[in-house]
N, C-alpha and C positions, 0 to 999 in steps of 0.2 A: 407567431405571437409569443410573449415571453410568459412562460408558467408562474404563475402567481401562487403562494400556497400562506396559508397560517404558518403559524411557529409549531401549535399541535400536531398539523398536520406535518410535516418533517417530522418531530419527533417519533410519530408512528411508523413515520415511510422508514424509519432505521430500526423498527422492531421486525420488519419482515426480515431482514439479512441475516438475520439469527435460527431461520425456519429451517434448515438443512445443512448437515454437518460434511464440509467441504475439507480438503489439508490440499496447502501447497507447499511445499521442498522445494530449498536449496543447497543442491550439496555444498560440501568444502569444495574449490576455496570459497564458492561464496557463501555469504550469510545476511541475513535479514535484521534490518536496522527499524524499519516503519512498516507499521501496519493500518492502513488509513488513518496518518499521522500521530498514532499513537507510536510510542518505543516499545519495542521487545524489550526482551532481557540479555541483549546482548552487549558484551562488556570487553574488556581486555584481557579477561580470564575465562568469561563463558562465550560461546558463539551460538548463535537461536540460527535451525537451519530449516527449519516446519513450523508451520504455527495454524493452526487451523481457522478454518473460514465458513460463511453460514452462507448462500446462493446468493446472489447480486453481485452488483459491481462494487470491486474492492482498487483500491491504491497500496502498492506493496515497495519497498523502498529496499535495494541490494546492492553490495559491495563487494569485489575480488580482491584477497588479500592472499598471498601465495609467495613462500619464501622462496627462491630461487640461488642461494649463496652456494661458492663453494670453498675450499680451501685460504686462496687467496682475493677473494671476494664477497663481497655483503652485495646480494641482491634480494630484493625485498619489493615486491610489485604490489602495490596499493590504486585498486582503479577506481576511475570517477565511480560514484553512484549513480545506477540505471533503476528510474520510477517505473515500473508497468501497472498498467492501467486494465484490469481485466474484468469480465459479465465472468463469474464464475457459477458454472452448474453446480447443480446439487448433488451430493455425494462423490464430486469428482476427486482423483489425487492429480492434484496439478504438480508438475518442476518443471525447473529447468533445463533445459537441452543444447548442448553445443558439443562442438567441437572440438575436445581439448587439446591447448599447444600444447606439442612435445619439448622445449624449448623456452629459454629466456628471451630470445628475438621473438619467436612465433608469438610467446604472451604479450611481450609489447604491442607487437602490432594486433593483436587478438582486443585487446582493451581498448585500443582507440576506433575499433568496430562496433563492439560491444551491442552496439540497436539493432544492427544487421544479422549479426552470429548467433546471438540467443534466439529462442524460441519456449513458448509453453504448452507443454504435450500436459494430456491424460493420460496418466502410467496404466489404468485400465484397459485404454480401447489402444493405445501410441496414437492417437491422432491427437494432431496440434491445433492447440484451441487460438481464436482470433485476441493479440494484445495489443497494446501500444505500449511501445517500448520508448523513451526516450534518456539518454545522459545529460548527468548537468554535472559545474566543475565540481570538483572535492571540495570541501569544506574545510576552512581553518581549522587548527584548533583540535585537537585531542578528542574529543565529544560528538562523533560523526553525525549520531541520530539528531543531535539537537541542530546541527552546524545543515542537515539536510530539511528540518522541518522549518529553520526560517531562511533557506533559501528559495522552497516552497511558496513560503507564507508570500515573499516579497513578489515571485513570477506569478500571482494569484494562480498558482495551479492545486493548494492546497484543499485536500480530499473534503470535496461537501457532500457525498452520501447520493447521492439524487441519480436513482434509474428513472426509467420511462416506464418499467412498473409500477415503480415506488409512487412515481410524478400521477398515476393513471390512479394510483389505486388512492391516492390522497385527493385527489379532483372529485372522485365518483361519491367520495365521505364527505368530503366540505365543499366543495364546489371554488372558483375561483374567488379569491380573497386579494384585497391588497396586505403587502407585508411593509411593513415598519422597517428600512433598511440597515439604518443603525441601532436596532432593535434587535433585527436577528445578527447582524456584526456581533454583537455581545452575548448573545447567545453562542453563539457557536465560540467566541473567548472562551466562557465559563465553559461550556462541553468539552474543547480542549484541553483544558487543565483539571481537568475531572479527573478521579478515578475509574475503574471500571464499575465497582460496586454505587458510586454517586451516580454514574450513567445512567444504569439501571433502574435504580432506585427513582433516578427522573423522569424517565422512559413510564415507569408503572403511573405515578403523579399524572402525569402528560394527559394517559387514556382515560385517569379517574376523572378527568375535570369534563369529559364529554357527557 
């Protein structure tokens, strides 16, 4: 049956993911472009390679960028960007894990594997935590994060927040509701193009009106 919830109730389901202070890394070369569709702060001068996360399931958006040149060559490896999709525990240090090529051949072919070859361990215990990993093309255009968030938007894979805690724990408070579809469509516009401080600030509104 398809979970029906208010717009309230979502808004609260995304105050729980804030309850436990999580980090996931990614070393050089890679770096982190989205954080459940939000952008980092990563730019053409700064690279965001950790960014912290709060228990549930988050969407995390990565890119390999690794100069390879040498004398008589300019080699410069840019990989598609890989979304994982992961329940992250509370207090874990999540990263990445692979392989690394020794090699400009070995990275070629290292990056058109990319979903198979990574992995995300907990630097605390080394066991690897369950992800979905998947690539999609590079993005036109200079502005990766934004060139990865409406290629998102378009595959509807674009991060809507919703565990089965979230879903469980919003049913047991509001019970099932019909939602307004292009109602919450525009909701989640405006939450997207929010800041962090308007989220929040919406977030707190949200609870008062119960």
């Amino acid at each position: 049956m398809k979970t029906r919830l208010t717009l309230a109730a979502l808004a609260l389901a995304g105050l729980s993911f804030g309850a436990s202070a999580a980090t996931f890394e990614a070393q050089q070369p890679y770096q982190i472009h989205l954080v459940n569709g939000e952008k980092t702060a990563n730019s053409i001068t700064k690279n965001i390679h950790k960014v912290d996360l709060g228990e549930g399931k988050h969407q995390l958006a990565v890119s390999y960028t690794k100069d390879y040149s040498n004398r008589s060559e300019l080699r410069i490896l840019n990989g598609d960007p890989v979304i994982i999709t992961i329940d992250v525990p509370a207090d874990a240090e999540l990263a990445l894990d692979y392989t690394s090529p020794i090699n400009y051949q070995l990275a070629r072919q290292f990056l058109r594997e990319q979903d198979t070859q990574l992995k995300v361990i907990d630097k605390k215990t080394g066991d690897q935590v369950p992800a979905e990993l998947l690539i999609i093309p590079a993005p036109a255009g200079l502005n990766v994060a934004s060139g990865i968030q409406e290629s998102l938007a378009e595959k509807g894979m674009a991060f809507n927040g919703r565990t089965d805690a979230a879903v469980a724990a919003a049913q047991a408070k509001f019970g099932d509701a019909v939602v307004d579809a292009d109602a919450l469509d525009m909701l989640k516009h405006w939450w997207n193009s929010a800041d962090k401080d308007t989220q929040r600030a919406f977030q707190i509104w949200a609870i008062q009106q119960q």
